[in-house]
C-alpha positions in Angstrom: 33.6 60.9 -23.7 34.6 57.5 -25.0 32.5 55.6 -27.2 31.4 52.9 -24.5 29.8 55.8 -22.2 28.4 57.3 -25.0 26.3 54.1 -25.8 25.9 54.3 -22.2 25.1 57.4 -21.9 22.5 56.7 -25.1 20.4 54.2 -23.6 20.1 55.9 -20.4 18.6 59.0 -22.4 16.3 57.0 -24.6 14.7 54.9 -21.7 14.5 58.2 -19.3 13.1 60.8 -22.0 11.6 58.5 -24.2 13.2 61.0 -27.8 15.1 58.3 -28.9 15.9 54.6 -29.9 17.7 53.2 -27.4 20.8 51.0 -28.6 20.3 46.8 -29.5 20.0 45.0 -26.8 23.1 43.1 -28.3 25.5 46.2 -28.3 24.5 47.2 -25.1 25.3 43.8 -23.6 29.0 44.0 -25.2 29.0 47.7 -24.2 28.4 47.0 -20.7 30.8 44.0 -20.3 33.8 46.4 -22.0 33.0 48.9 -19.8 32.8 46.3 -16.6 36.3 44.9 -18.0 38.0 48.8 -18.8 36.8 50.7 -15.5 39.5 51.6 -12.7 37.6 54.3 -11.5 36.8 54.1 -7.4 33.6 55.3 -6.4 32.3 56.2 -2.6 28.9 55.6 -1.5 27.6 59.0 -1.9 28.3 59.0 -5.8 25.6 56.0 -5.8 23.1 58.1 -3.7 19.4 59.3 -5.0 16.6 57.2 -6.8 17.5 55.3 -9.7 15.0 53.4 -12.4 16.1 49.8 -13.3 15.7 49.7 -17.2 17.9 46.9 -18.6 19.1 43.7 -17.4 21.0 40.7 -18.7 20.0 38.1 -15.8 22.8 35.4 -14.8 23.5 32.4 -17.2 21.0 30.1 -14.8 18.1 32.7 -15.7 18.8 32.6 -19.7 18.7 29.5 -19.6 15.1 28.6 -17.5 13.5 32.4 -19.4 14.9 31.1 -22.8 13.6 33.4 -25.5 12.3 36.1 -23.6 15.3 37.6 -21.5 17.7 36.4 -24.0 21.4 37.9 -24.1 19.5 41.1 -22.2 16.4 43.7 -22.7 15.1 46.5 -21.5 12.4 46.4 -19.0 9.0 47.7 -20.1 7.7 51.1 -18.3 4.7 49.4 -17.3 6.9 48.0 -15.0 8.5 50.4 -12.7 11.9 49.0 -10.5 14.1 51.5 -8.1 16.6 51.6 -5.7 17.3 54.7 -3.7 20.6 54.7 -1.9 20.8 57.0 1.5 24.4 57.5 2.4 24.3 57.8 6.1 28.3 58.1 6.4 31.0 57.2 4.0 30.7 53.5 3.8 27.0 53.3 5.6 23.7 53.8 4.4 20.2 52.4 3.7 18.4 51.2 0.2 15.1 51.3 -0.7 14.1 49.1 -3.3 10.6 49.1 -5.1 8.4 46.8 -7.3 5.8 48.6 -9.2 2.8 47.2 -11.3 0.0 49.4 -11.7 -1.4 50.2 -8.3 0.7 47.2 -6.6 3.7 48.3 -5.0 6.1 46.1 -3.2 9.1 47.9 -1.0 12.3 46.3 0.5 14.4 48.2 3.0 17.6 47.2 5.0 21.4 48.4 5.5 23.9 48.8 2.8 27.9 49.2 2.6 30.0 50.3 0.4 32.7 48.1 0.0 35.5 50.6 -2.1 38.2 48.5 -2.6 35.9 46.5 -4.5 33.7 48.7 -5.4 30.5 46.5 -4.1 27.8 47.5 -2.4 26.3 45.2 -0.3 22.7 45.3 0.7 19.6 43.3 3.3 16.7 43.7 2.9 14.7 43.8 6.5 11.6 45.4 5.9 8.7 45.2 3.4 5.8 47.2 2.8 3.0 46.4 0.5 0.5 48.7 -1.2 -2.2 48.5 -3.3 -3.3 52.2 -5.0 -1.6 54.3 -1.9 -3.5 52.3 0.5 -0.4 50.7 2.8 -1.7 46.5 3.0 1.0 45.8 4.9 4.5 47.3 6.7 6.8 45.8 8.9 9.9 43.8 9.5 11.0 40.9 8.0 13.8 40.2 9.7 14.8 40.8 13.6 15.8 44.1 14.4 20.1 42.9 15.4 19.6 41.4 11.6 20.9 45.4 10.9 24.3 45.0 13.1 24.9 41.1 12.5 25.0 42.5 8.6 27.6 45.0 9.0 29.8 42.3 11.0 29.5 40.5 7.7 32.3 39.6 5.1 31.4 40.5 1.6 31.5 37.0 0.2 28.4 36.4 2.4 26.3 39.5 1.4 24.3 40.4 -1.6 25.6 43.0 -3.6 26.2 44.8 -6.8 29.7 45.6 -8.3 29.3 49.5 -9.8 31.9 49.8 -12.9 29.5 52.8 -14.6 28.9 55.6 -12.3 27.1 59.1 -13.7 25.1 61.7 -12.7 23.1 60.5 -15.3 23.7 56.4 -14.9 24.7 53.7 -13.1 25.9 50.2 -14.5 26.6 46.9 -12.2 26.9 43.4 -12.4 25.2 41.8 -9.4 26.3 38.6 -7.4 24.7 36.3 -9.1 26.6 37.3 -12.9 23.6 39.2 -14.0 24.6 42.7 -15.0 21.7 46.0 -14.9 21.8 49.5 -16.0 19.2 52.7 -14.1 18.7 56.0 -15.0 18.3 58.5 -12.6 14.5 58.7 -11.3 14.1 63.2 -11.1 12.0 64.3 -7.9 
């Protein structure tokens, strides 16, 4: 194991279990961006599939620069608040995400279509349908965009998606920079 996935591999632990100090927020910034600039490695959507817990984030320049003090160069998110994506691979290049926003009894969930873009190692996402809840209770579900929104995104180029560009891929972990310049690191979420 190299020394960058071991810090990796470090903060991951320490945010999951909670047994030990994760790394500065500093080193893991320059620890992410060496990994970003080092990896080769391809991946395939199913190496990105099952439920992942966002825990540190970097935002994009515009973001440092409106939040100021309190995102500076990166931090780890508190466990109060609770951020996952779950991929479904649904062929090799095909699948659906699921991502949630939770805040105490709040939850807010975004699903749509995703592909896996290999060459680039991207996975572009849409989100088409939300569902909020408030302690279990569904408030509301449905779609947010039409239901062709799901084929007209798979007829799109990658330049006009969202996405996320993988370079750290574990069982453990998974490392991107998104679209925007912003780079995040999950954990895997167990169960």
């Amino acid at each position: 194991m190299n020394e960058n996935a071991a810090v990796l591999d470090q903060a991951v632990t320490a945010q999951q279990t909670g047994s030990s100090m994760p790394p500065k927020a500093s080193d893991l910034v320059t620890t992410l961006q060496a990994t970003e600039k080092s990896t080769k490695t391809n991946y395939v959507l199913n190496d990105l599939a099952g439920t992942w817990r966002l825990c540190f984030i970097t935002g994009t320049k515009k973001t440092r620069q409106k939040a100021g003090v309190a995102l500076g160069a990166g931090r780890y998110l508190p466990k109060l608040i609770k951020i996952q994506l779950e991929y479904q691979a649904s062929s090799d290049d095909r699948g659906v995400v699921h991502n949630s926003v939770g805040l105490g009894p709040l939850k807010l969930a975004l699903t749509g279509p995703v592909k896996f873009w290999s060459k680039a190692r991207c996975l572009a996402f849409d989100f088409t349908q939300m569902q909020v809840s408030m302690g279990g209770f569904t408030v509301y579900q449905g779609r947010i965009k039409p239901e062709e929104a799901n084929q007209e995104f798979y007829q799109q180029p990658l330049k006009e998606q969202a996405f996320f560009k993988y370079f750290w891929v574990t069982e453990q972990g998974i490392a991107a920079r998104g679209r925007g310049g912003g780079l995040a690191l999950w954990y895997r979420e167990e169960g």
